[in-house]
C-alpha positions as CSV (number, residue, x, y, z in Angstrom):
1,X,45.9,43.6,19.0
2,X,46.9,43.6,15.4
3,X,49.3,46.3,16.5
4,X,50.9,43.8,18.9
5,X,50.9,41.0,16.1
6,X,52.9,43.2,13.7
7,X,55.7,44.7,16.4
8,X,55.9,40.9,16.6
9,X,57.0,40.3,12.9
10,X,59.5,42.9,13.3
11,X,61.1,40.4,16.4
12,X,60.5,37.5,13.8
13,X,58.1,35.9,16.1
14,X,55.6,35.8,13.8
15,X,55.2,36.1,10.0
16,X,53.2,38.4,7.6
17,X,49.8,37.0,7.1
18,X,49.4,37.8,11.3
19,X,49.4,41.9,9.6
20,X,46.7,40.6,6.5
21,X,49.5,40.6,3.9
22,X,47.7,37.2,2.4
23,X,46.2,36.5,-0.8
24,X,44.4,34.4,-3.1
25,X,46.5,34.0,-6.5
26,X,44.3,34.3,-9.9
27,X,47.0,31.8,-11.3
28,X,45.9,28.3,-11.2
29,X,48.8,25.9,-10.7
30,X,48.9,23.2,-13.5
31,X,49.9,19.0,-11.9
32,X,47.7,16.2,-12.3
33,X,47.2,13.2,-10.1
34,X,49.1,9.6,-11.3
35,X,47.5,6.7,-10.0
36,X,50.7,4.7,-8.1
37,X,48.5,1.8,-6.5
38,X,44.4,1.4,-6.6
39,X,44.3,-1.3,-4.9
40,X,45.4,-3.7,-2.0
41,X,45.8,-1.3,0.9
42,X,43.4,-0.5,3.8
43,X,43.1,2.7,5.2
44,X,46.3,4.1,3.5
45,X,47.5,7.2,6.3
46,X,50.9,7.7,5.7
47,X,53.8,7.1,3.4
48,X,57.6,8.1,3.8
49,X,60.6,6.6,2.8
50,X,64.5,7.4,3.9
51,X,66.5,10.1,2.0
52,X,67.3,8.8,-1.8
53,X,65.6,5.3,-1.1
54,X,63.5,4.4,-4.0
55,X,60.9,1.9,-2.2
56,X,57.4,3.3,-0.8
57,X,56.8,2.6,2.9
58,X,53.0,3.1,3.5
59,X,51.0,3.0,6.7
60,X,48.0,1.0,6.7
61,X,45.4,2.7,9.9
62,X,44.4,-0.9,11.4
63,X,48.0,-1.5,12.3
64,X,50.6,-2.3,9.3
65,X,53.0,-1.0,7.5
66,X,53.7,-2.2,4.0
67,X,56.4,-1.4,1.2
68,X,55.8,-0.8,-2.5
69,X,59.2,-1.9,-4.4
70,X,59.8,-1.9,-8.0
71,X,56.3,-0.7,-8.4
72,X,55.2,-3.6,-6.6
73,X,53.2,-4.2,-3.2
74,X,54.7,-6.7,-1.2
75,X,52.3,-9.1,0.1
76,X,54.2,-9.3,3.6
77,X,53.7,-6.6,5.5
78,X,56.9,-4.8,7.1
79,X,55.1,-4.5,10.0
80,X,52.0,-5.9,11.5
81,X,50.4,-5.0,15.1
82,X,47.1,-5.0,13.9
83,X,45.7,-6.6,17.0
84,X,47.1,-3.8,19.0
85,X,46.1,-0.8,17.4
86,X,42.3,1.0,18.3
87,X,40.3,1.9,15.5
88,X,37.3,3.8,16.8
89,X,36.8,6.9,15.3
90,X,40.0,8.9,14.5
91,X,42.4,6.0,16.4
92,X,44.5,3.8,14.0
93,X,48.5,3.4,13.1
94,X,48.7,7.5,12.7
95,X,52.3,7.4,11.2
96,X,55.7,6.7,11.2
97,X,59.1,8.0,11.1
98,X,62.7,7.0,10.1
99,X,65.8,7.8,12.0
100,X,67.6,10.8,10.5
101,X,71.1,8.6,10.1
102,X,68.7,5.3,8.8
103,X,71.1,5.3,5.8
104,X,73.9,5.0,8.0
105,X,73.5,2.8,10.0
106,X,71.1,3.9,12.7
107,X,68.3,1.6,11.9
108,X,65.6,2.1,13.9
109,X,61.9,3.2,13.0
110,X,59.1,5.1,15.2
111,X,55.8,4.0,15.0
112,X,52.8,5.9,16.4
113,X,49.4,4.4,16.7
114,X,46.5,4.3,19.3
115,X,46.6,1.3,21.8
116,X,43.7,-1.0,22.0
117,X,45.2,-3.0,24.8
118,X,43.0,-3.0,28.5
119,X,43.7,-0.6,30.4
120,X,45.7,1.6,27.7
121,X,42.8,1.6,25.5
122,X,42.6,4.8,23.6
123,X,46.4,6.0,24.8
124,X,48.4,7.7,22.4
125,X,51.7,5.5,22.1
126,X,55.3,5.6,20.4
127,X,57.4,2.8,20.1
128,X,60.5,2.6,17.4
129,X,61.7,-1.0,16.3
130,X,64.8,-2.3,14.7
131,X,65.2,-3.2,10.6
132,X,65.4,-6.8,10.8
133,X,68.9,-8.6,10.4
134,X,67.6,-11.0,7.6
135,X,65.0,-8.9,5.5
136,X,65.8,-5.2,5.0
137,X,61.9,-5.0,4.3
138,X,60.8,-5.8,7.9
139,X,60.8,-4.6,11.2
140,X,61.4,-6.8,14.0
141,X,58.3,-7.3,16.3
142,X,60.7,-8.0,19.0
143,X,62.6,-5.3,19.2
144,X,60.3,-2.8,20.0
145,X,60.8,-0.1,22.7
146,X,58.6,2.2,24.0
147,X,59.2,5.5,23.3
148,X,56.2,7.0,24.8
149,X,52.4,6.7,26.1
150,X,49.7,9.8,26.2
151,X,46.5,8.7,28.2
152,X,43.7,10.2,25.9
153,X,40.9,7.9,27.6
154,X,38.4,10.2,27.1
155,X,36.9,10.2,23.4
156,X,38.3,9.0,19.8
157,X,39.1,11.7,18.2
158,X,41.8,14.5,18.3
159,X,44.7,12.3,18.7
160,X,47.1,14.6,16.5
161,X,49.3,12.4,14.2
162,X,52.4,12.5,13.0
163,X,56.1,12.1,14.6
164,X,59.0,13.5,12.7
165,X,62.5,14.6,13.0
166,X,63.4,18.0,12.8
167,X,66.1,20.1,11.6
168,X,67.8,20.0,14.9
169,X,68.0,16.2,14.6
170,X,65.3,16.2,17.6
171,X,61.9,13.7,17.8
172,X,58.7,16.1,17.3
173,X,54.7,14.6,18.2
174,X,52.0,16.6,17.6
175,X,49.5,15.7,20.1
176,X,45.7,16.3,19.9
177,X,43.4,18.3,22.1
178,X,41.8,15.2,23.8
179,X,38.7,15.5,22.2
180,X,35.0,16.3,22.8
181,X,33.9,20.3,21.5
182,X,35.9,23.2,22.1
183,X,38.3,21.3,24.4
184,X,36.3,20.9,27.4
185,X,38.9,19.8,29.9
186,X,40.7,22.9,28.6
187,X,44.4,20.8,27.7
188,X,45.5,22.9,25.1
189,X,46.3,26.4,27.5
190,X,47.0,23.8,30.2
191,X,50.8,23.5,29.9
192,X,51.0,20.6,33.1
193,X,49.4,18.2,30.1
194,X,50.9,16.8,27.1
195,X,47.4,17.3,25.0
196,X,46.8,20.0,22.3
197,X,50.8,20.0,22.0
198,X,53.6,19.6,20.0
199,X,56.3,17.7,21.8
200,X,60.2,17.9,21.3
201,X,62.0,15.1,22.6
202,X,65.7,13.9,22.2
203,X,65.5,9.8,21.4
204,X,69.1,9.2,21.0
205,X,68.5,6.4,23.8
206,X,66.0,5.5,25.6
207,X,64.2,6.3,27.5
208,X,63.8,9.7,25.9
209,X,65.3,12.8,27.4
210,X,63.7,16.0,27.1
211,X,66.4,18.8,25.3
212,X,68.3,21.2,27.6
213,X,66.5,24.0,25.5
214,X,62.8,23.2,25.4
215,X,60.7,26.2,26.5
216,X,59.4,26.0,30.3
217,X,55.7,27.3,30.3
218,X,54.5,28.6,33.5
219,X,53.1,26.3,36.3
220,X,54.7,22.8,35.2
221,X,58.0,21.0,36.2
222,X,57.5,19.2,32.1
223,X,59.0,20.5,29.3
224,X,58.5,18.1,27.0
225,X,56.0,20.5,25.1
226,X,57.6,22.7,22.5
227,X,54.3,24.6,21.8
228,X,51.0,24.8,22.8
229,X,47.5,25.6,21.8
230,X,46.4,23.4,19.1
231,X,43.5,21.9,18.8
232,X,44.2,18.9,16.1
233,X,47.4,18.9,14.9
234,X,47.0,15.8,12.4
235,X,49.6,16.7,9.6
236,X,52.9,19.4,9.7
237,X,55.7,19.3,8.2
238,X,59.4,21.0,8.3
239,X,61.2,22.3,5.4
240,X,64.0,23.8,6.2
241,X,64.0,26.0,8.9
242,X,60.5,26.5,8.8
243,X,57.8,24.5,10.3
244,X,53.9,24.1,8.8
245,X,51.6,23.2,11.0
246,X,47.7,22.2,9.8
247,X,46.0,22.3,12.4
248,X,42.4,20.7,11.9
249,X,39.3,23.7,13.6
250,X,36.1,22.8,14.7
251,X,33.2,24.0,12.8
252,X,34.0,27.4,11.4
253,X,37.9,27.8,10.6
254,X,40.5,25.4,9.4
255,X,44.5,27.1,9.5
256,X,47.8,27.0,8.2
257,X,50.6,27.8,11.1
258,X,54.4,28.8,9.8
259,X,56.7,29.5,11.7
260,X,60.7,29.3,12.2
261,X,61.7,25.8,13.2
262,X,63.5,27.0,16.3
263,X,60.8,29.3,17.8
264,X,60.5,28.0,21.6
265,X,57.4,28.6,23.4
266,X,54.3,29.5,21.1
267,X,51.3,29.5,22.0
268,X,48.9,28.9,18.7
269,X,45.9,29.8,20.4
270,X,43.3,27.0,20.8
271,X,40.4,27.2,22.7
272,X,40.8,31.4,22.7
273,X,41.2,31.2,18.4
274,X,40.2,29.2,16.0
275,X,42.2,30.1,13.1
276,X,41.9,34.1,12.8
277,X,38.5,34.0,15.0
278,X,38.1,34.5,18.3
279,X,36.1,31.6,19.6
280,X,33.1,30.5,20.4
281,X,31.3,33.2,19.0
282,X,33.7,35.6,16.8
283,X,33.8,38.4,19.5
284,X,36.2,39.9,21.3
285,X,39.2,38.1,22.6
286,X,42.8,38.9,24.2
287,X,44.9,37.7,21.1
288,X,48.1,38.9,23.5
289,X,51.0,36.3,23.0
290,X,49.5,34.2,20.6
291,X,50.7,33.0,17.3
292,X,48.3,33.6,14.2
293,X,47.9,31.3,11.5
294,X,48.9,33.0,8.3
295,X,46.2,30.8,6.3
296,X,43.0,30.3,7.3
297,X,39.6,29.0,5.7
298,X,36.5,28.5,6.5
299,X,33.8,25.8,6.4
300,X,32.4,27.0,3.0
301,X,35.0,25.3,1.6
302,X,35.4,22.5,3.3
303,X,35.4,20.6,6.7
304,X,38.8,19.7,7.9
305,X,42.9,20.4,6.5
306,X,44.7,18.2,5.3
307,X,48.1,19.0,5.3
308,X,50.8,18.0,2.7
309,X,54.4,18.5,2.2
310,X,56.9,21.1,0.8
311,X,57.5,20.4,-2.5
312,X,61.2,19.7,-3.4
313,X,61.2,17.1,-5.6
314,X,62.3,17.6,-9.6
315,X,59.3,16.4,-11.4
316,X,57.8,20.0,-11.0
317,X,60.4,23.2,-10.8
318,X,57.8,25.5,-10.6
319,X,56.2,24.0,-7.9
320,X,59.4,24.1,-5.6
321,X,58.8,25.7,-2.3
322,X,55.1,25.2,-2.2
323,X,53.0,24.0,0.3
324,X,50.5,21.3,-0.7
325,X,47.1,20.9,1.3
326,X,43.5,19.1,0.7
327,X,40.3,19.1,2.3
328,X,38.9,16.2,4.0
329,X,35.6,16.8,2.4
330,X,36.5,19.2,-0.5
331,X,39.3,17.1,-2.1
332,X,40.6,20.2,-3.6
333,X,44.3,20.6,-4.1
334,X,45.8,23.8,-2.9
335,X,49.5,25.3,-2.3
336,X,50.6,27.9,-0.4
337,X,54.0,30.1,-1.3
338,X,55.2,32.2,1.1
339,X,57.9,35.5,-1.1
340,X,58.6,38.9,0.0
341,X,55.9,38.9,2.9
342,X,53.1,37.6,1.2
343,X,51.0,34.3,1.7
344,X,49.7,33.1,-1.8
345,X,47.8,30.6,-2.4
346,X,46.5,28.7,-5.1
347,X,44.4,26.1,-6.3
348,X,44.9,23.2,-9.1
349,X,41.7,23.5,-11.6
350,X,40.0,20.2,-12.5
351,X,41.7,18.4,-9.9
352,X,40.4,16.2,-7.0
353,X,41.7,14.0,-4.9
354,X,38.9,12.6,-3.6
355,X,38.4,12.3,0.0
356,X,42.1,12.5,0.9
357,X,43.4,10.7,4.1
358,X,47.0,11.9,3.9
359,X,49.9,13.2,2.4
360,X,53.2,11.3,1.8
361,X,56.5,12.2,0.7
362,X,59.3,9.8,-1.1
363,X,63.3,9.5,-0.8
364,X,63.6,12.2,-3.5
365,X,60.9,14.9,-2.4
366,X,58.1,13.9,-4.4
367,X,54.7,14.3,-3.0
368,X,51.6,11.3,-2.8
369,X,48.0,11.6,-1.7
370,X,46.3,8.8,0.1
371,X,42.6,8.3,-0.2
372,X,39.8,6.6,1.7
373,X,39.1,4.3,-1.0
374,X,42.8,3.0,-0.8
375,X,44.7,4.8,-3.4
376,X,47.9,6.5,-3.5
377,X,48.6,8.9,-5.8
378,X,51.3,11.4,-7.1
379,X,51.3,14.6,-8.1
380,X,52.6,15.3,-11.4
381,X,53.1,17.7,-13.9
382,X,50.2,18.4,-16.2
């Protein structure tokens, strides 16, 4: 099978850690953490902010959104549907995304949380609301629109989390398995469900369309799934034309996917892989079609990913073009460079974040950790 995976690099289907060309680099990278807010914020799970916009929008998990300005956190929340939003387990306000042209006069924010109202309770849902006309730091509760709803009824966990735009100026949702072990409903090879997926939808209006070019998998009249096979999908991230999936394992393997942006139709190999093992039990398995992480880890050194950014900002040049990543119970601070074939990764001595919840990224590509016991932090040169 390893034949088959490196035939594939030559088609640039997939890249070179699928052929072993990955390493661990004896170079520590040197940042620090900076302490941007210890206190005041509950459940901190996401922070973003539009292009070249110097305020902090952070996500709260119980249901708000809230803006750090000047330094400051404002005591009114930019956004509060608290008593909408389940909290059991893994459920919560999972993220946020503004639209691409935000700066020019497109407006509009998506939000993505879990519903708590009877008879959704537990659904996966998207809705995007309007910058109010009065306050440029609030959203307008009454102008929400739905976007989209997920029924994932069955447990609290593996809900995915994070919407985004991509390159292509399309809407992307990573969508969990559905919970329970090992995927038992089997969603993630099931292509006629949206679970264990990463969806690709054109929000230009709505209701949403689904683009022209989506992949069609086999044995469903839905395209809205742009890949498949993922078993918790909590954090990725594009940069550029490439796309970094973390994708969260179950109890031996925890993987980095990266892939070009605009490659259609992968399948990343939940429940048949978990990260570079063939699961349940590390046999034998028919790895035919399936896209290899080209990071994995296992539970030695930690229990789940937690997947950062790119970095691009200008506080750190060496750092540029490095992927940032934490562990869930490790609190380590990685990166990962991808040069001349080669996966490298690295760690940052004497540095821990904690138990990290999140990544975020600013207007100017600067990265931030968010932490369980409600800090945000930036990375920094040492």
């Amino acid at each position: 099978m390893r034949m088959w995976h490196c035939l594939a690099l030559s088609l640039g289907l997939l890249l070179p850690a699928a052929c072993g060309k990955s390493t661990s680099g004896d170079l520590p990278f040197a940042v620090q953490l900076q302490q941007v807010l210890g206190s005041g914020l509950s459940g901190p799970i996401d922070l973003q902010a539009p292009p070249n916009d110097s305020r902090l929008f952070i996500a709260e998990r119980p249901g708000r959104i809230r803006v750090v300005q000047g330094g400051t956190l404002l005591p009114t929340p930019v956004l509060d549907i608290s008593s909408r939003v389940y909290t059991q387990g893994e459920a919560g306000l999972l993220s946020f995304a503004f639209h691409p042209q935000f700066a020019s006069g497109q407006p509009f924010v998506f939000v993505h949380f879990v519903e708590s109202v009877t008879g959704n309770q537990g659904n996966i849902v998207v809705e995007r609301y309007s910058v109010s006309t009065s306050d440029p730091n609030l959203l307008d509760a009454a102008s929400a629109q739905l976007v989209i709803r997920i029924s994932h009824a069955a447990n609290n966990n593996h809900y995915g989390g994070r919407v985004a735009f991509g390159p292509d100026g399309m809407f992307y949702l990573s969508v969990g398995d559905g919970g329970g072990g090992g995927d038992p409903s089997g969603n993630s090879q099931n292509a006629t469900t949206l679970l264990g997926k990463l969806l690709r939808l054109d929000v230009s209006t709505l209701p949403y369309t689904i683009p022209p070019d989506n992949p069609v998998f086999p044995g469903t009249a839905r395209n809205e799934s742009w890949a498949i096979g993922l078993r918790n999908p909590f954090r990725y991230a594009f940069d550029g034309g490439q796309l970094y999936i973390a994708d969260v394992g179950q109890d031996q393997r925890e993987e980095i996917d990266v892939v070009q942006a605009n490659s259609a139709g992968l399948n990343y190999g939940w429940n048949l892989m978990e990260g570079l093992r063939c699961f349940p039990n590390g046999g034998q398995c028919n790895m035919t079609g399936l896209t290899l992480p080209v990071y994995d880890y296992d539970h030695n050194q930690g229990c789940a990913i937690i997947g950062g950014y790119v970095y691009r900002g200008a506080a750190i040049p060496d750092l540029r073009g490095s992927y940032l990543f934490s562990d869930l119970c490790s609190g380590w601070l990685r990166s990962l460079l991808m040069a001349n074939g080669v996966v490298n990764v690295r760690q940052a001595p004497n540095v821990s974040v904690g138990t990290p919840f999140s990544f975020g990224q600013d207007g100017f590509g600067e990265v931030y950790v968010l932490t369980s016991d409600g800090r945000v932090l930036q990375i920094v040169k040492q």
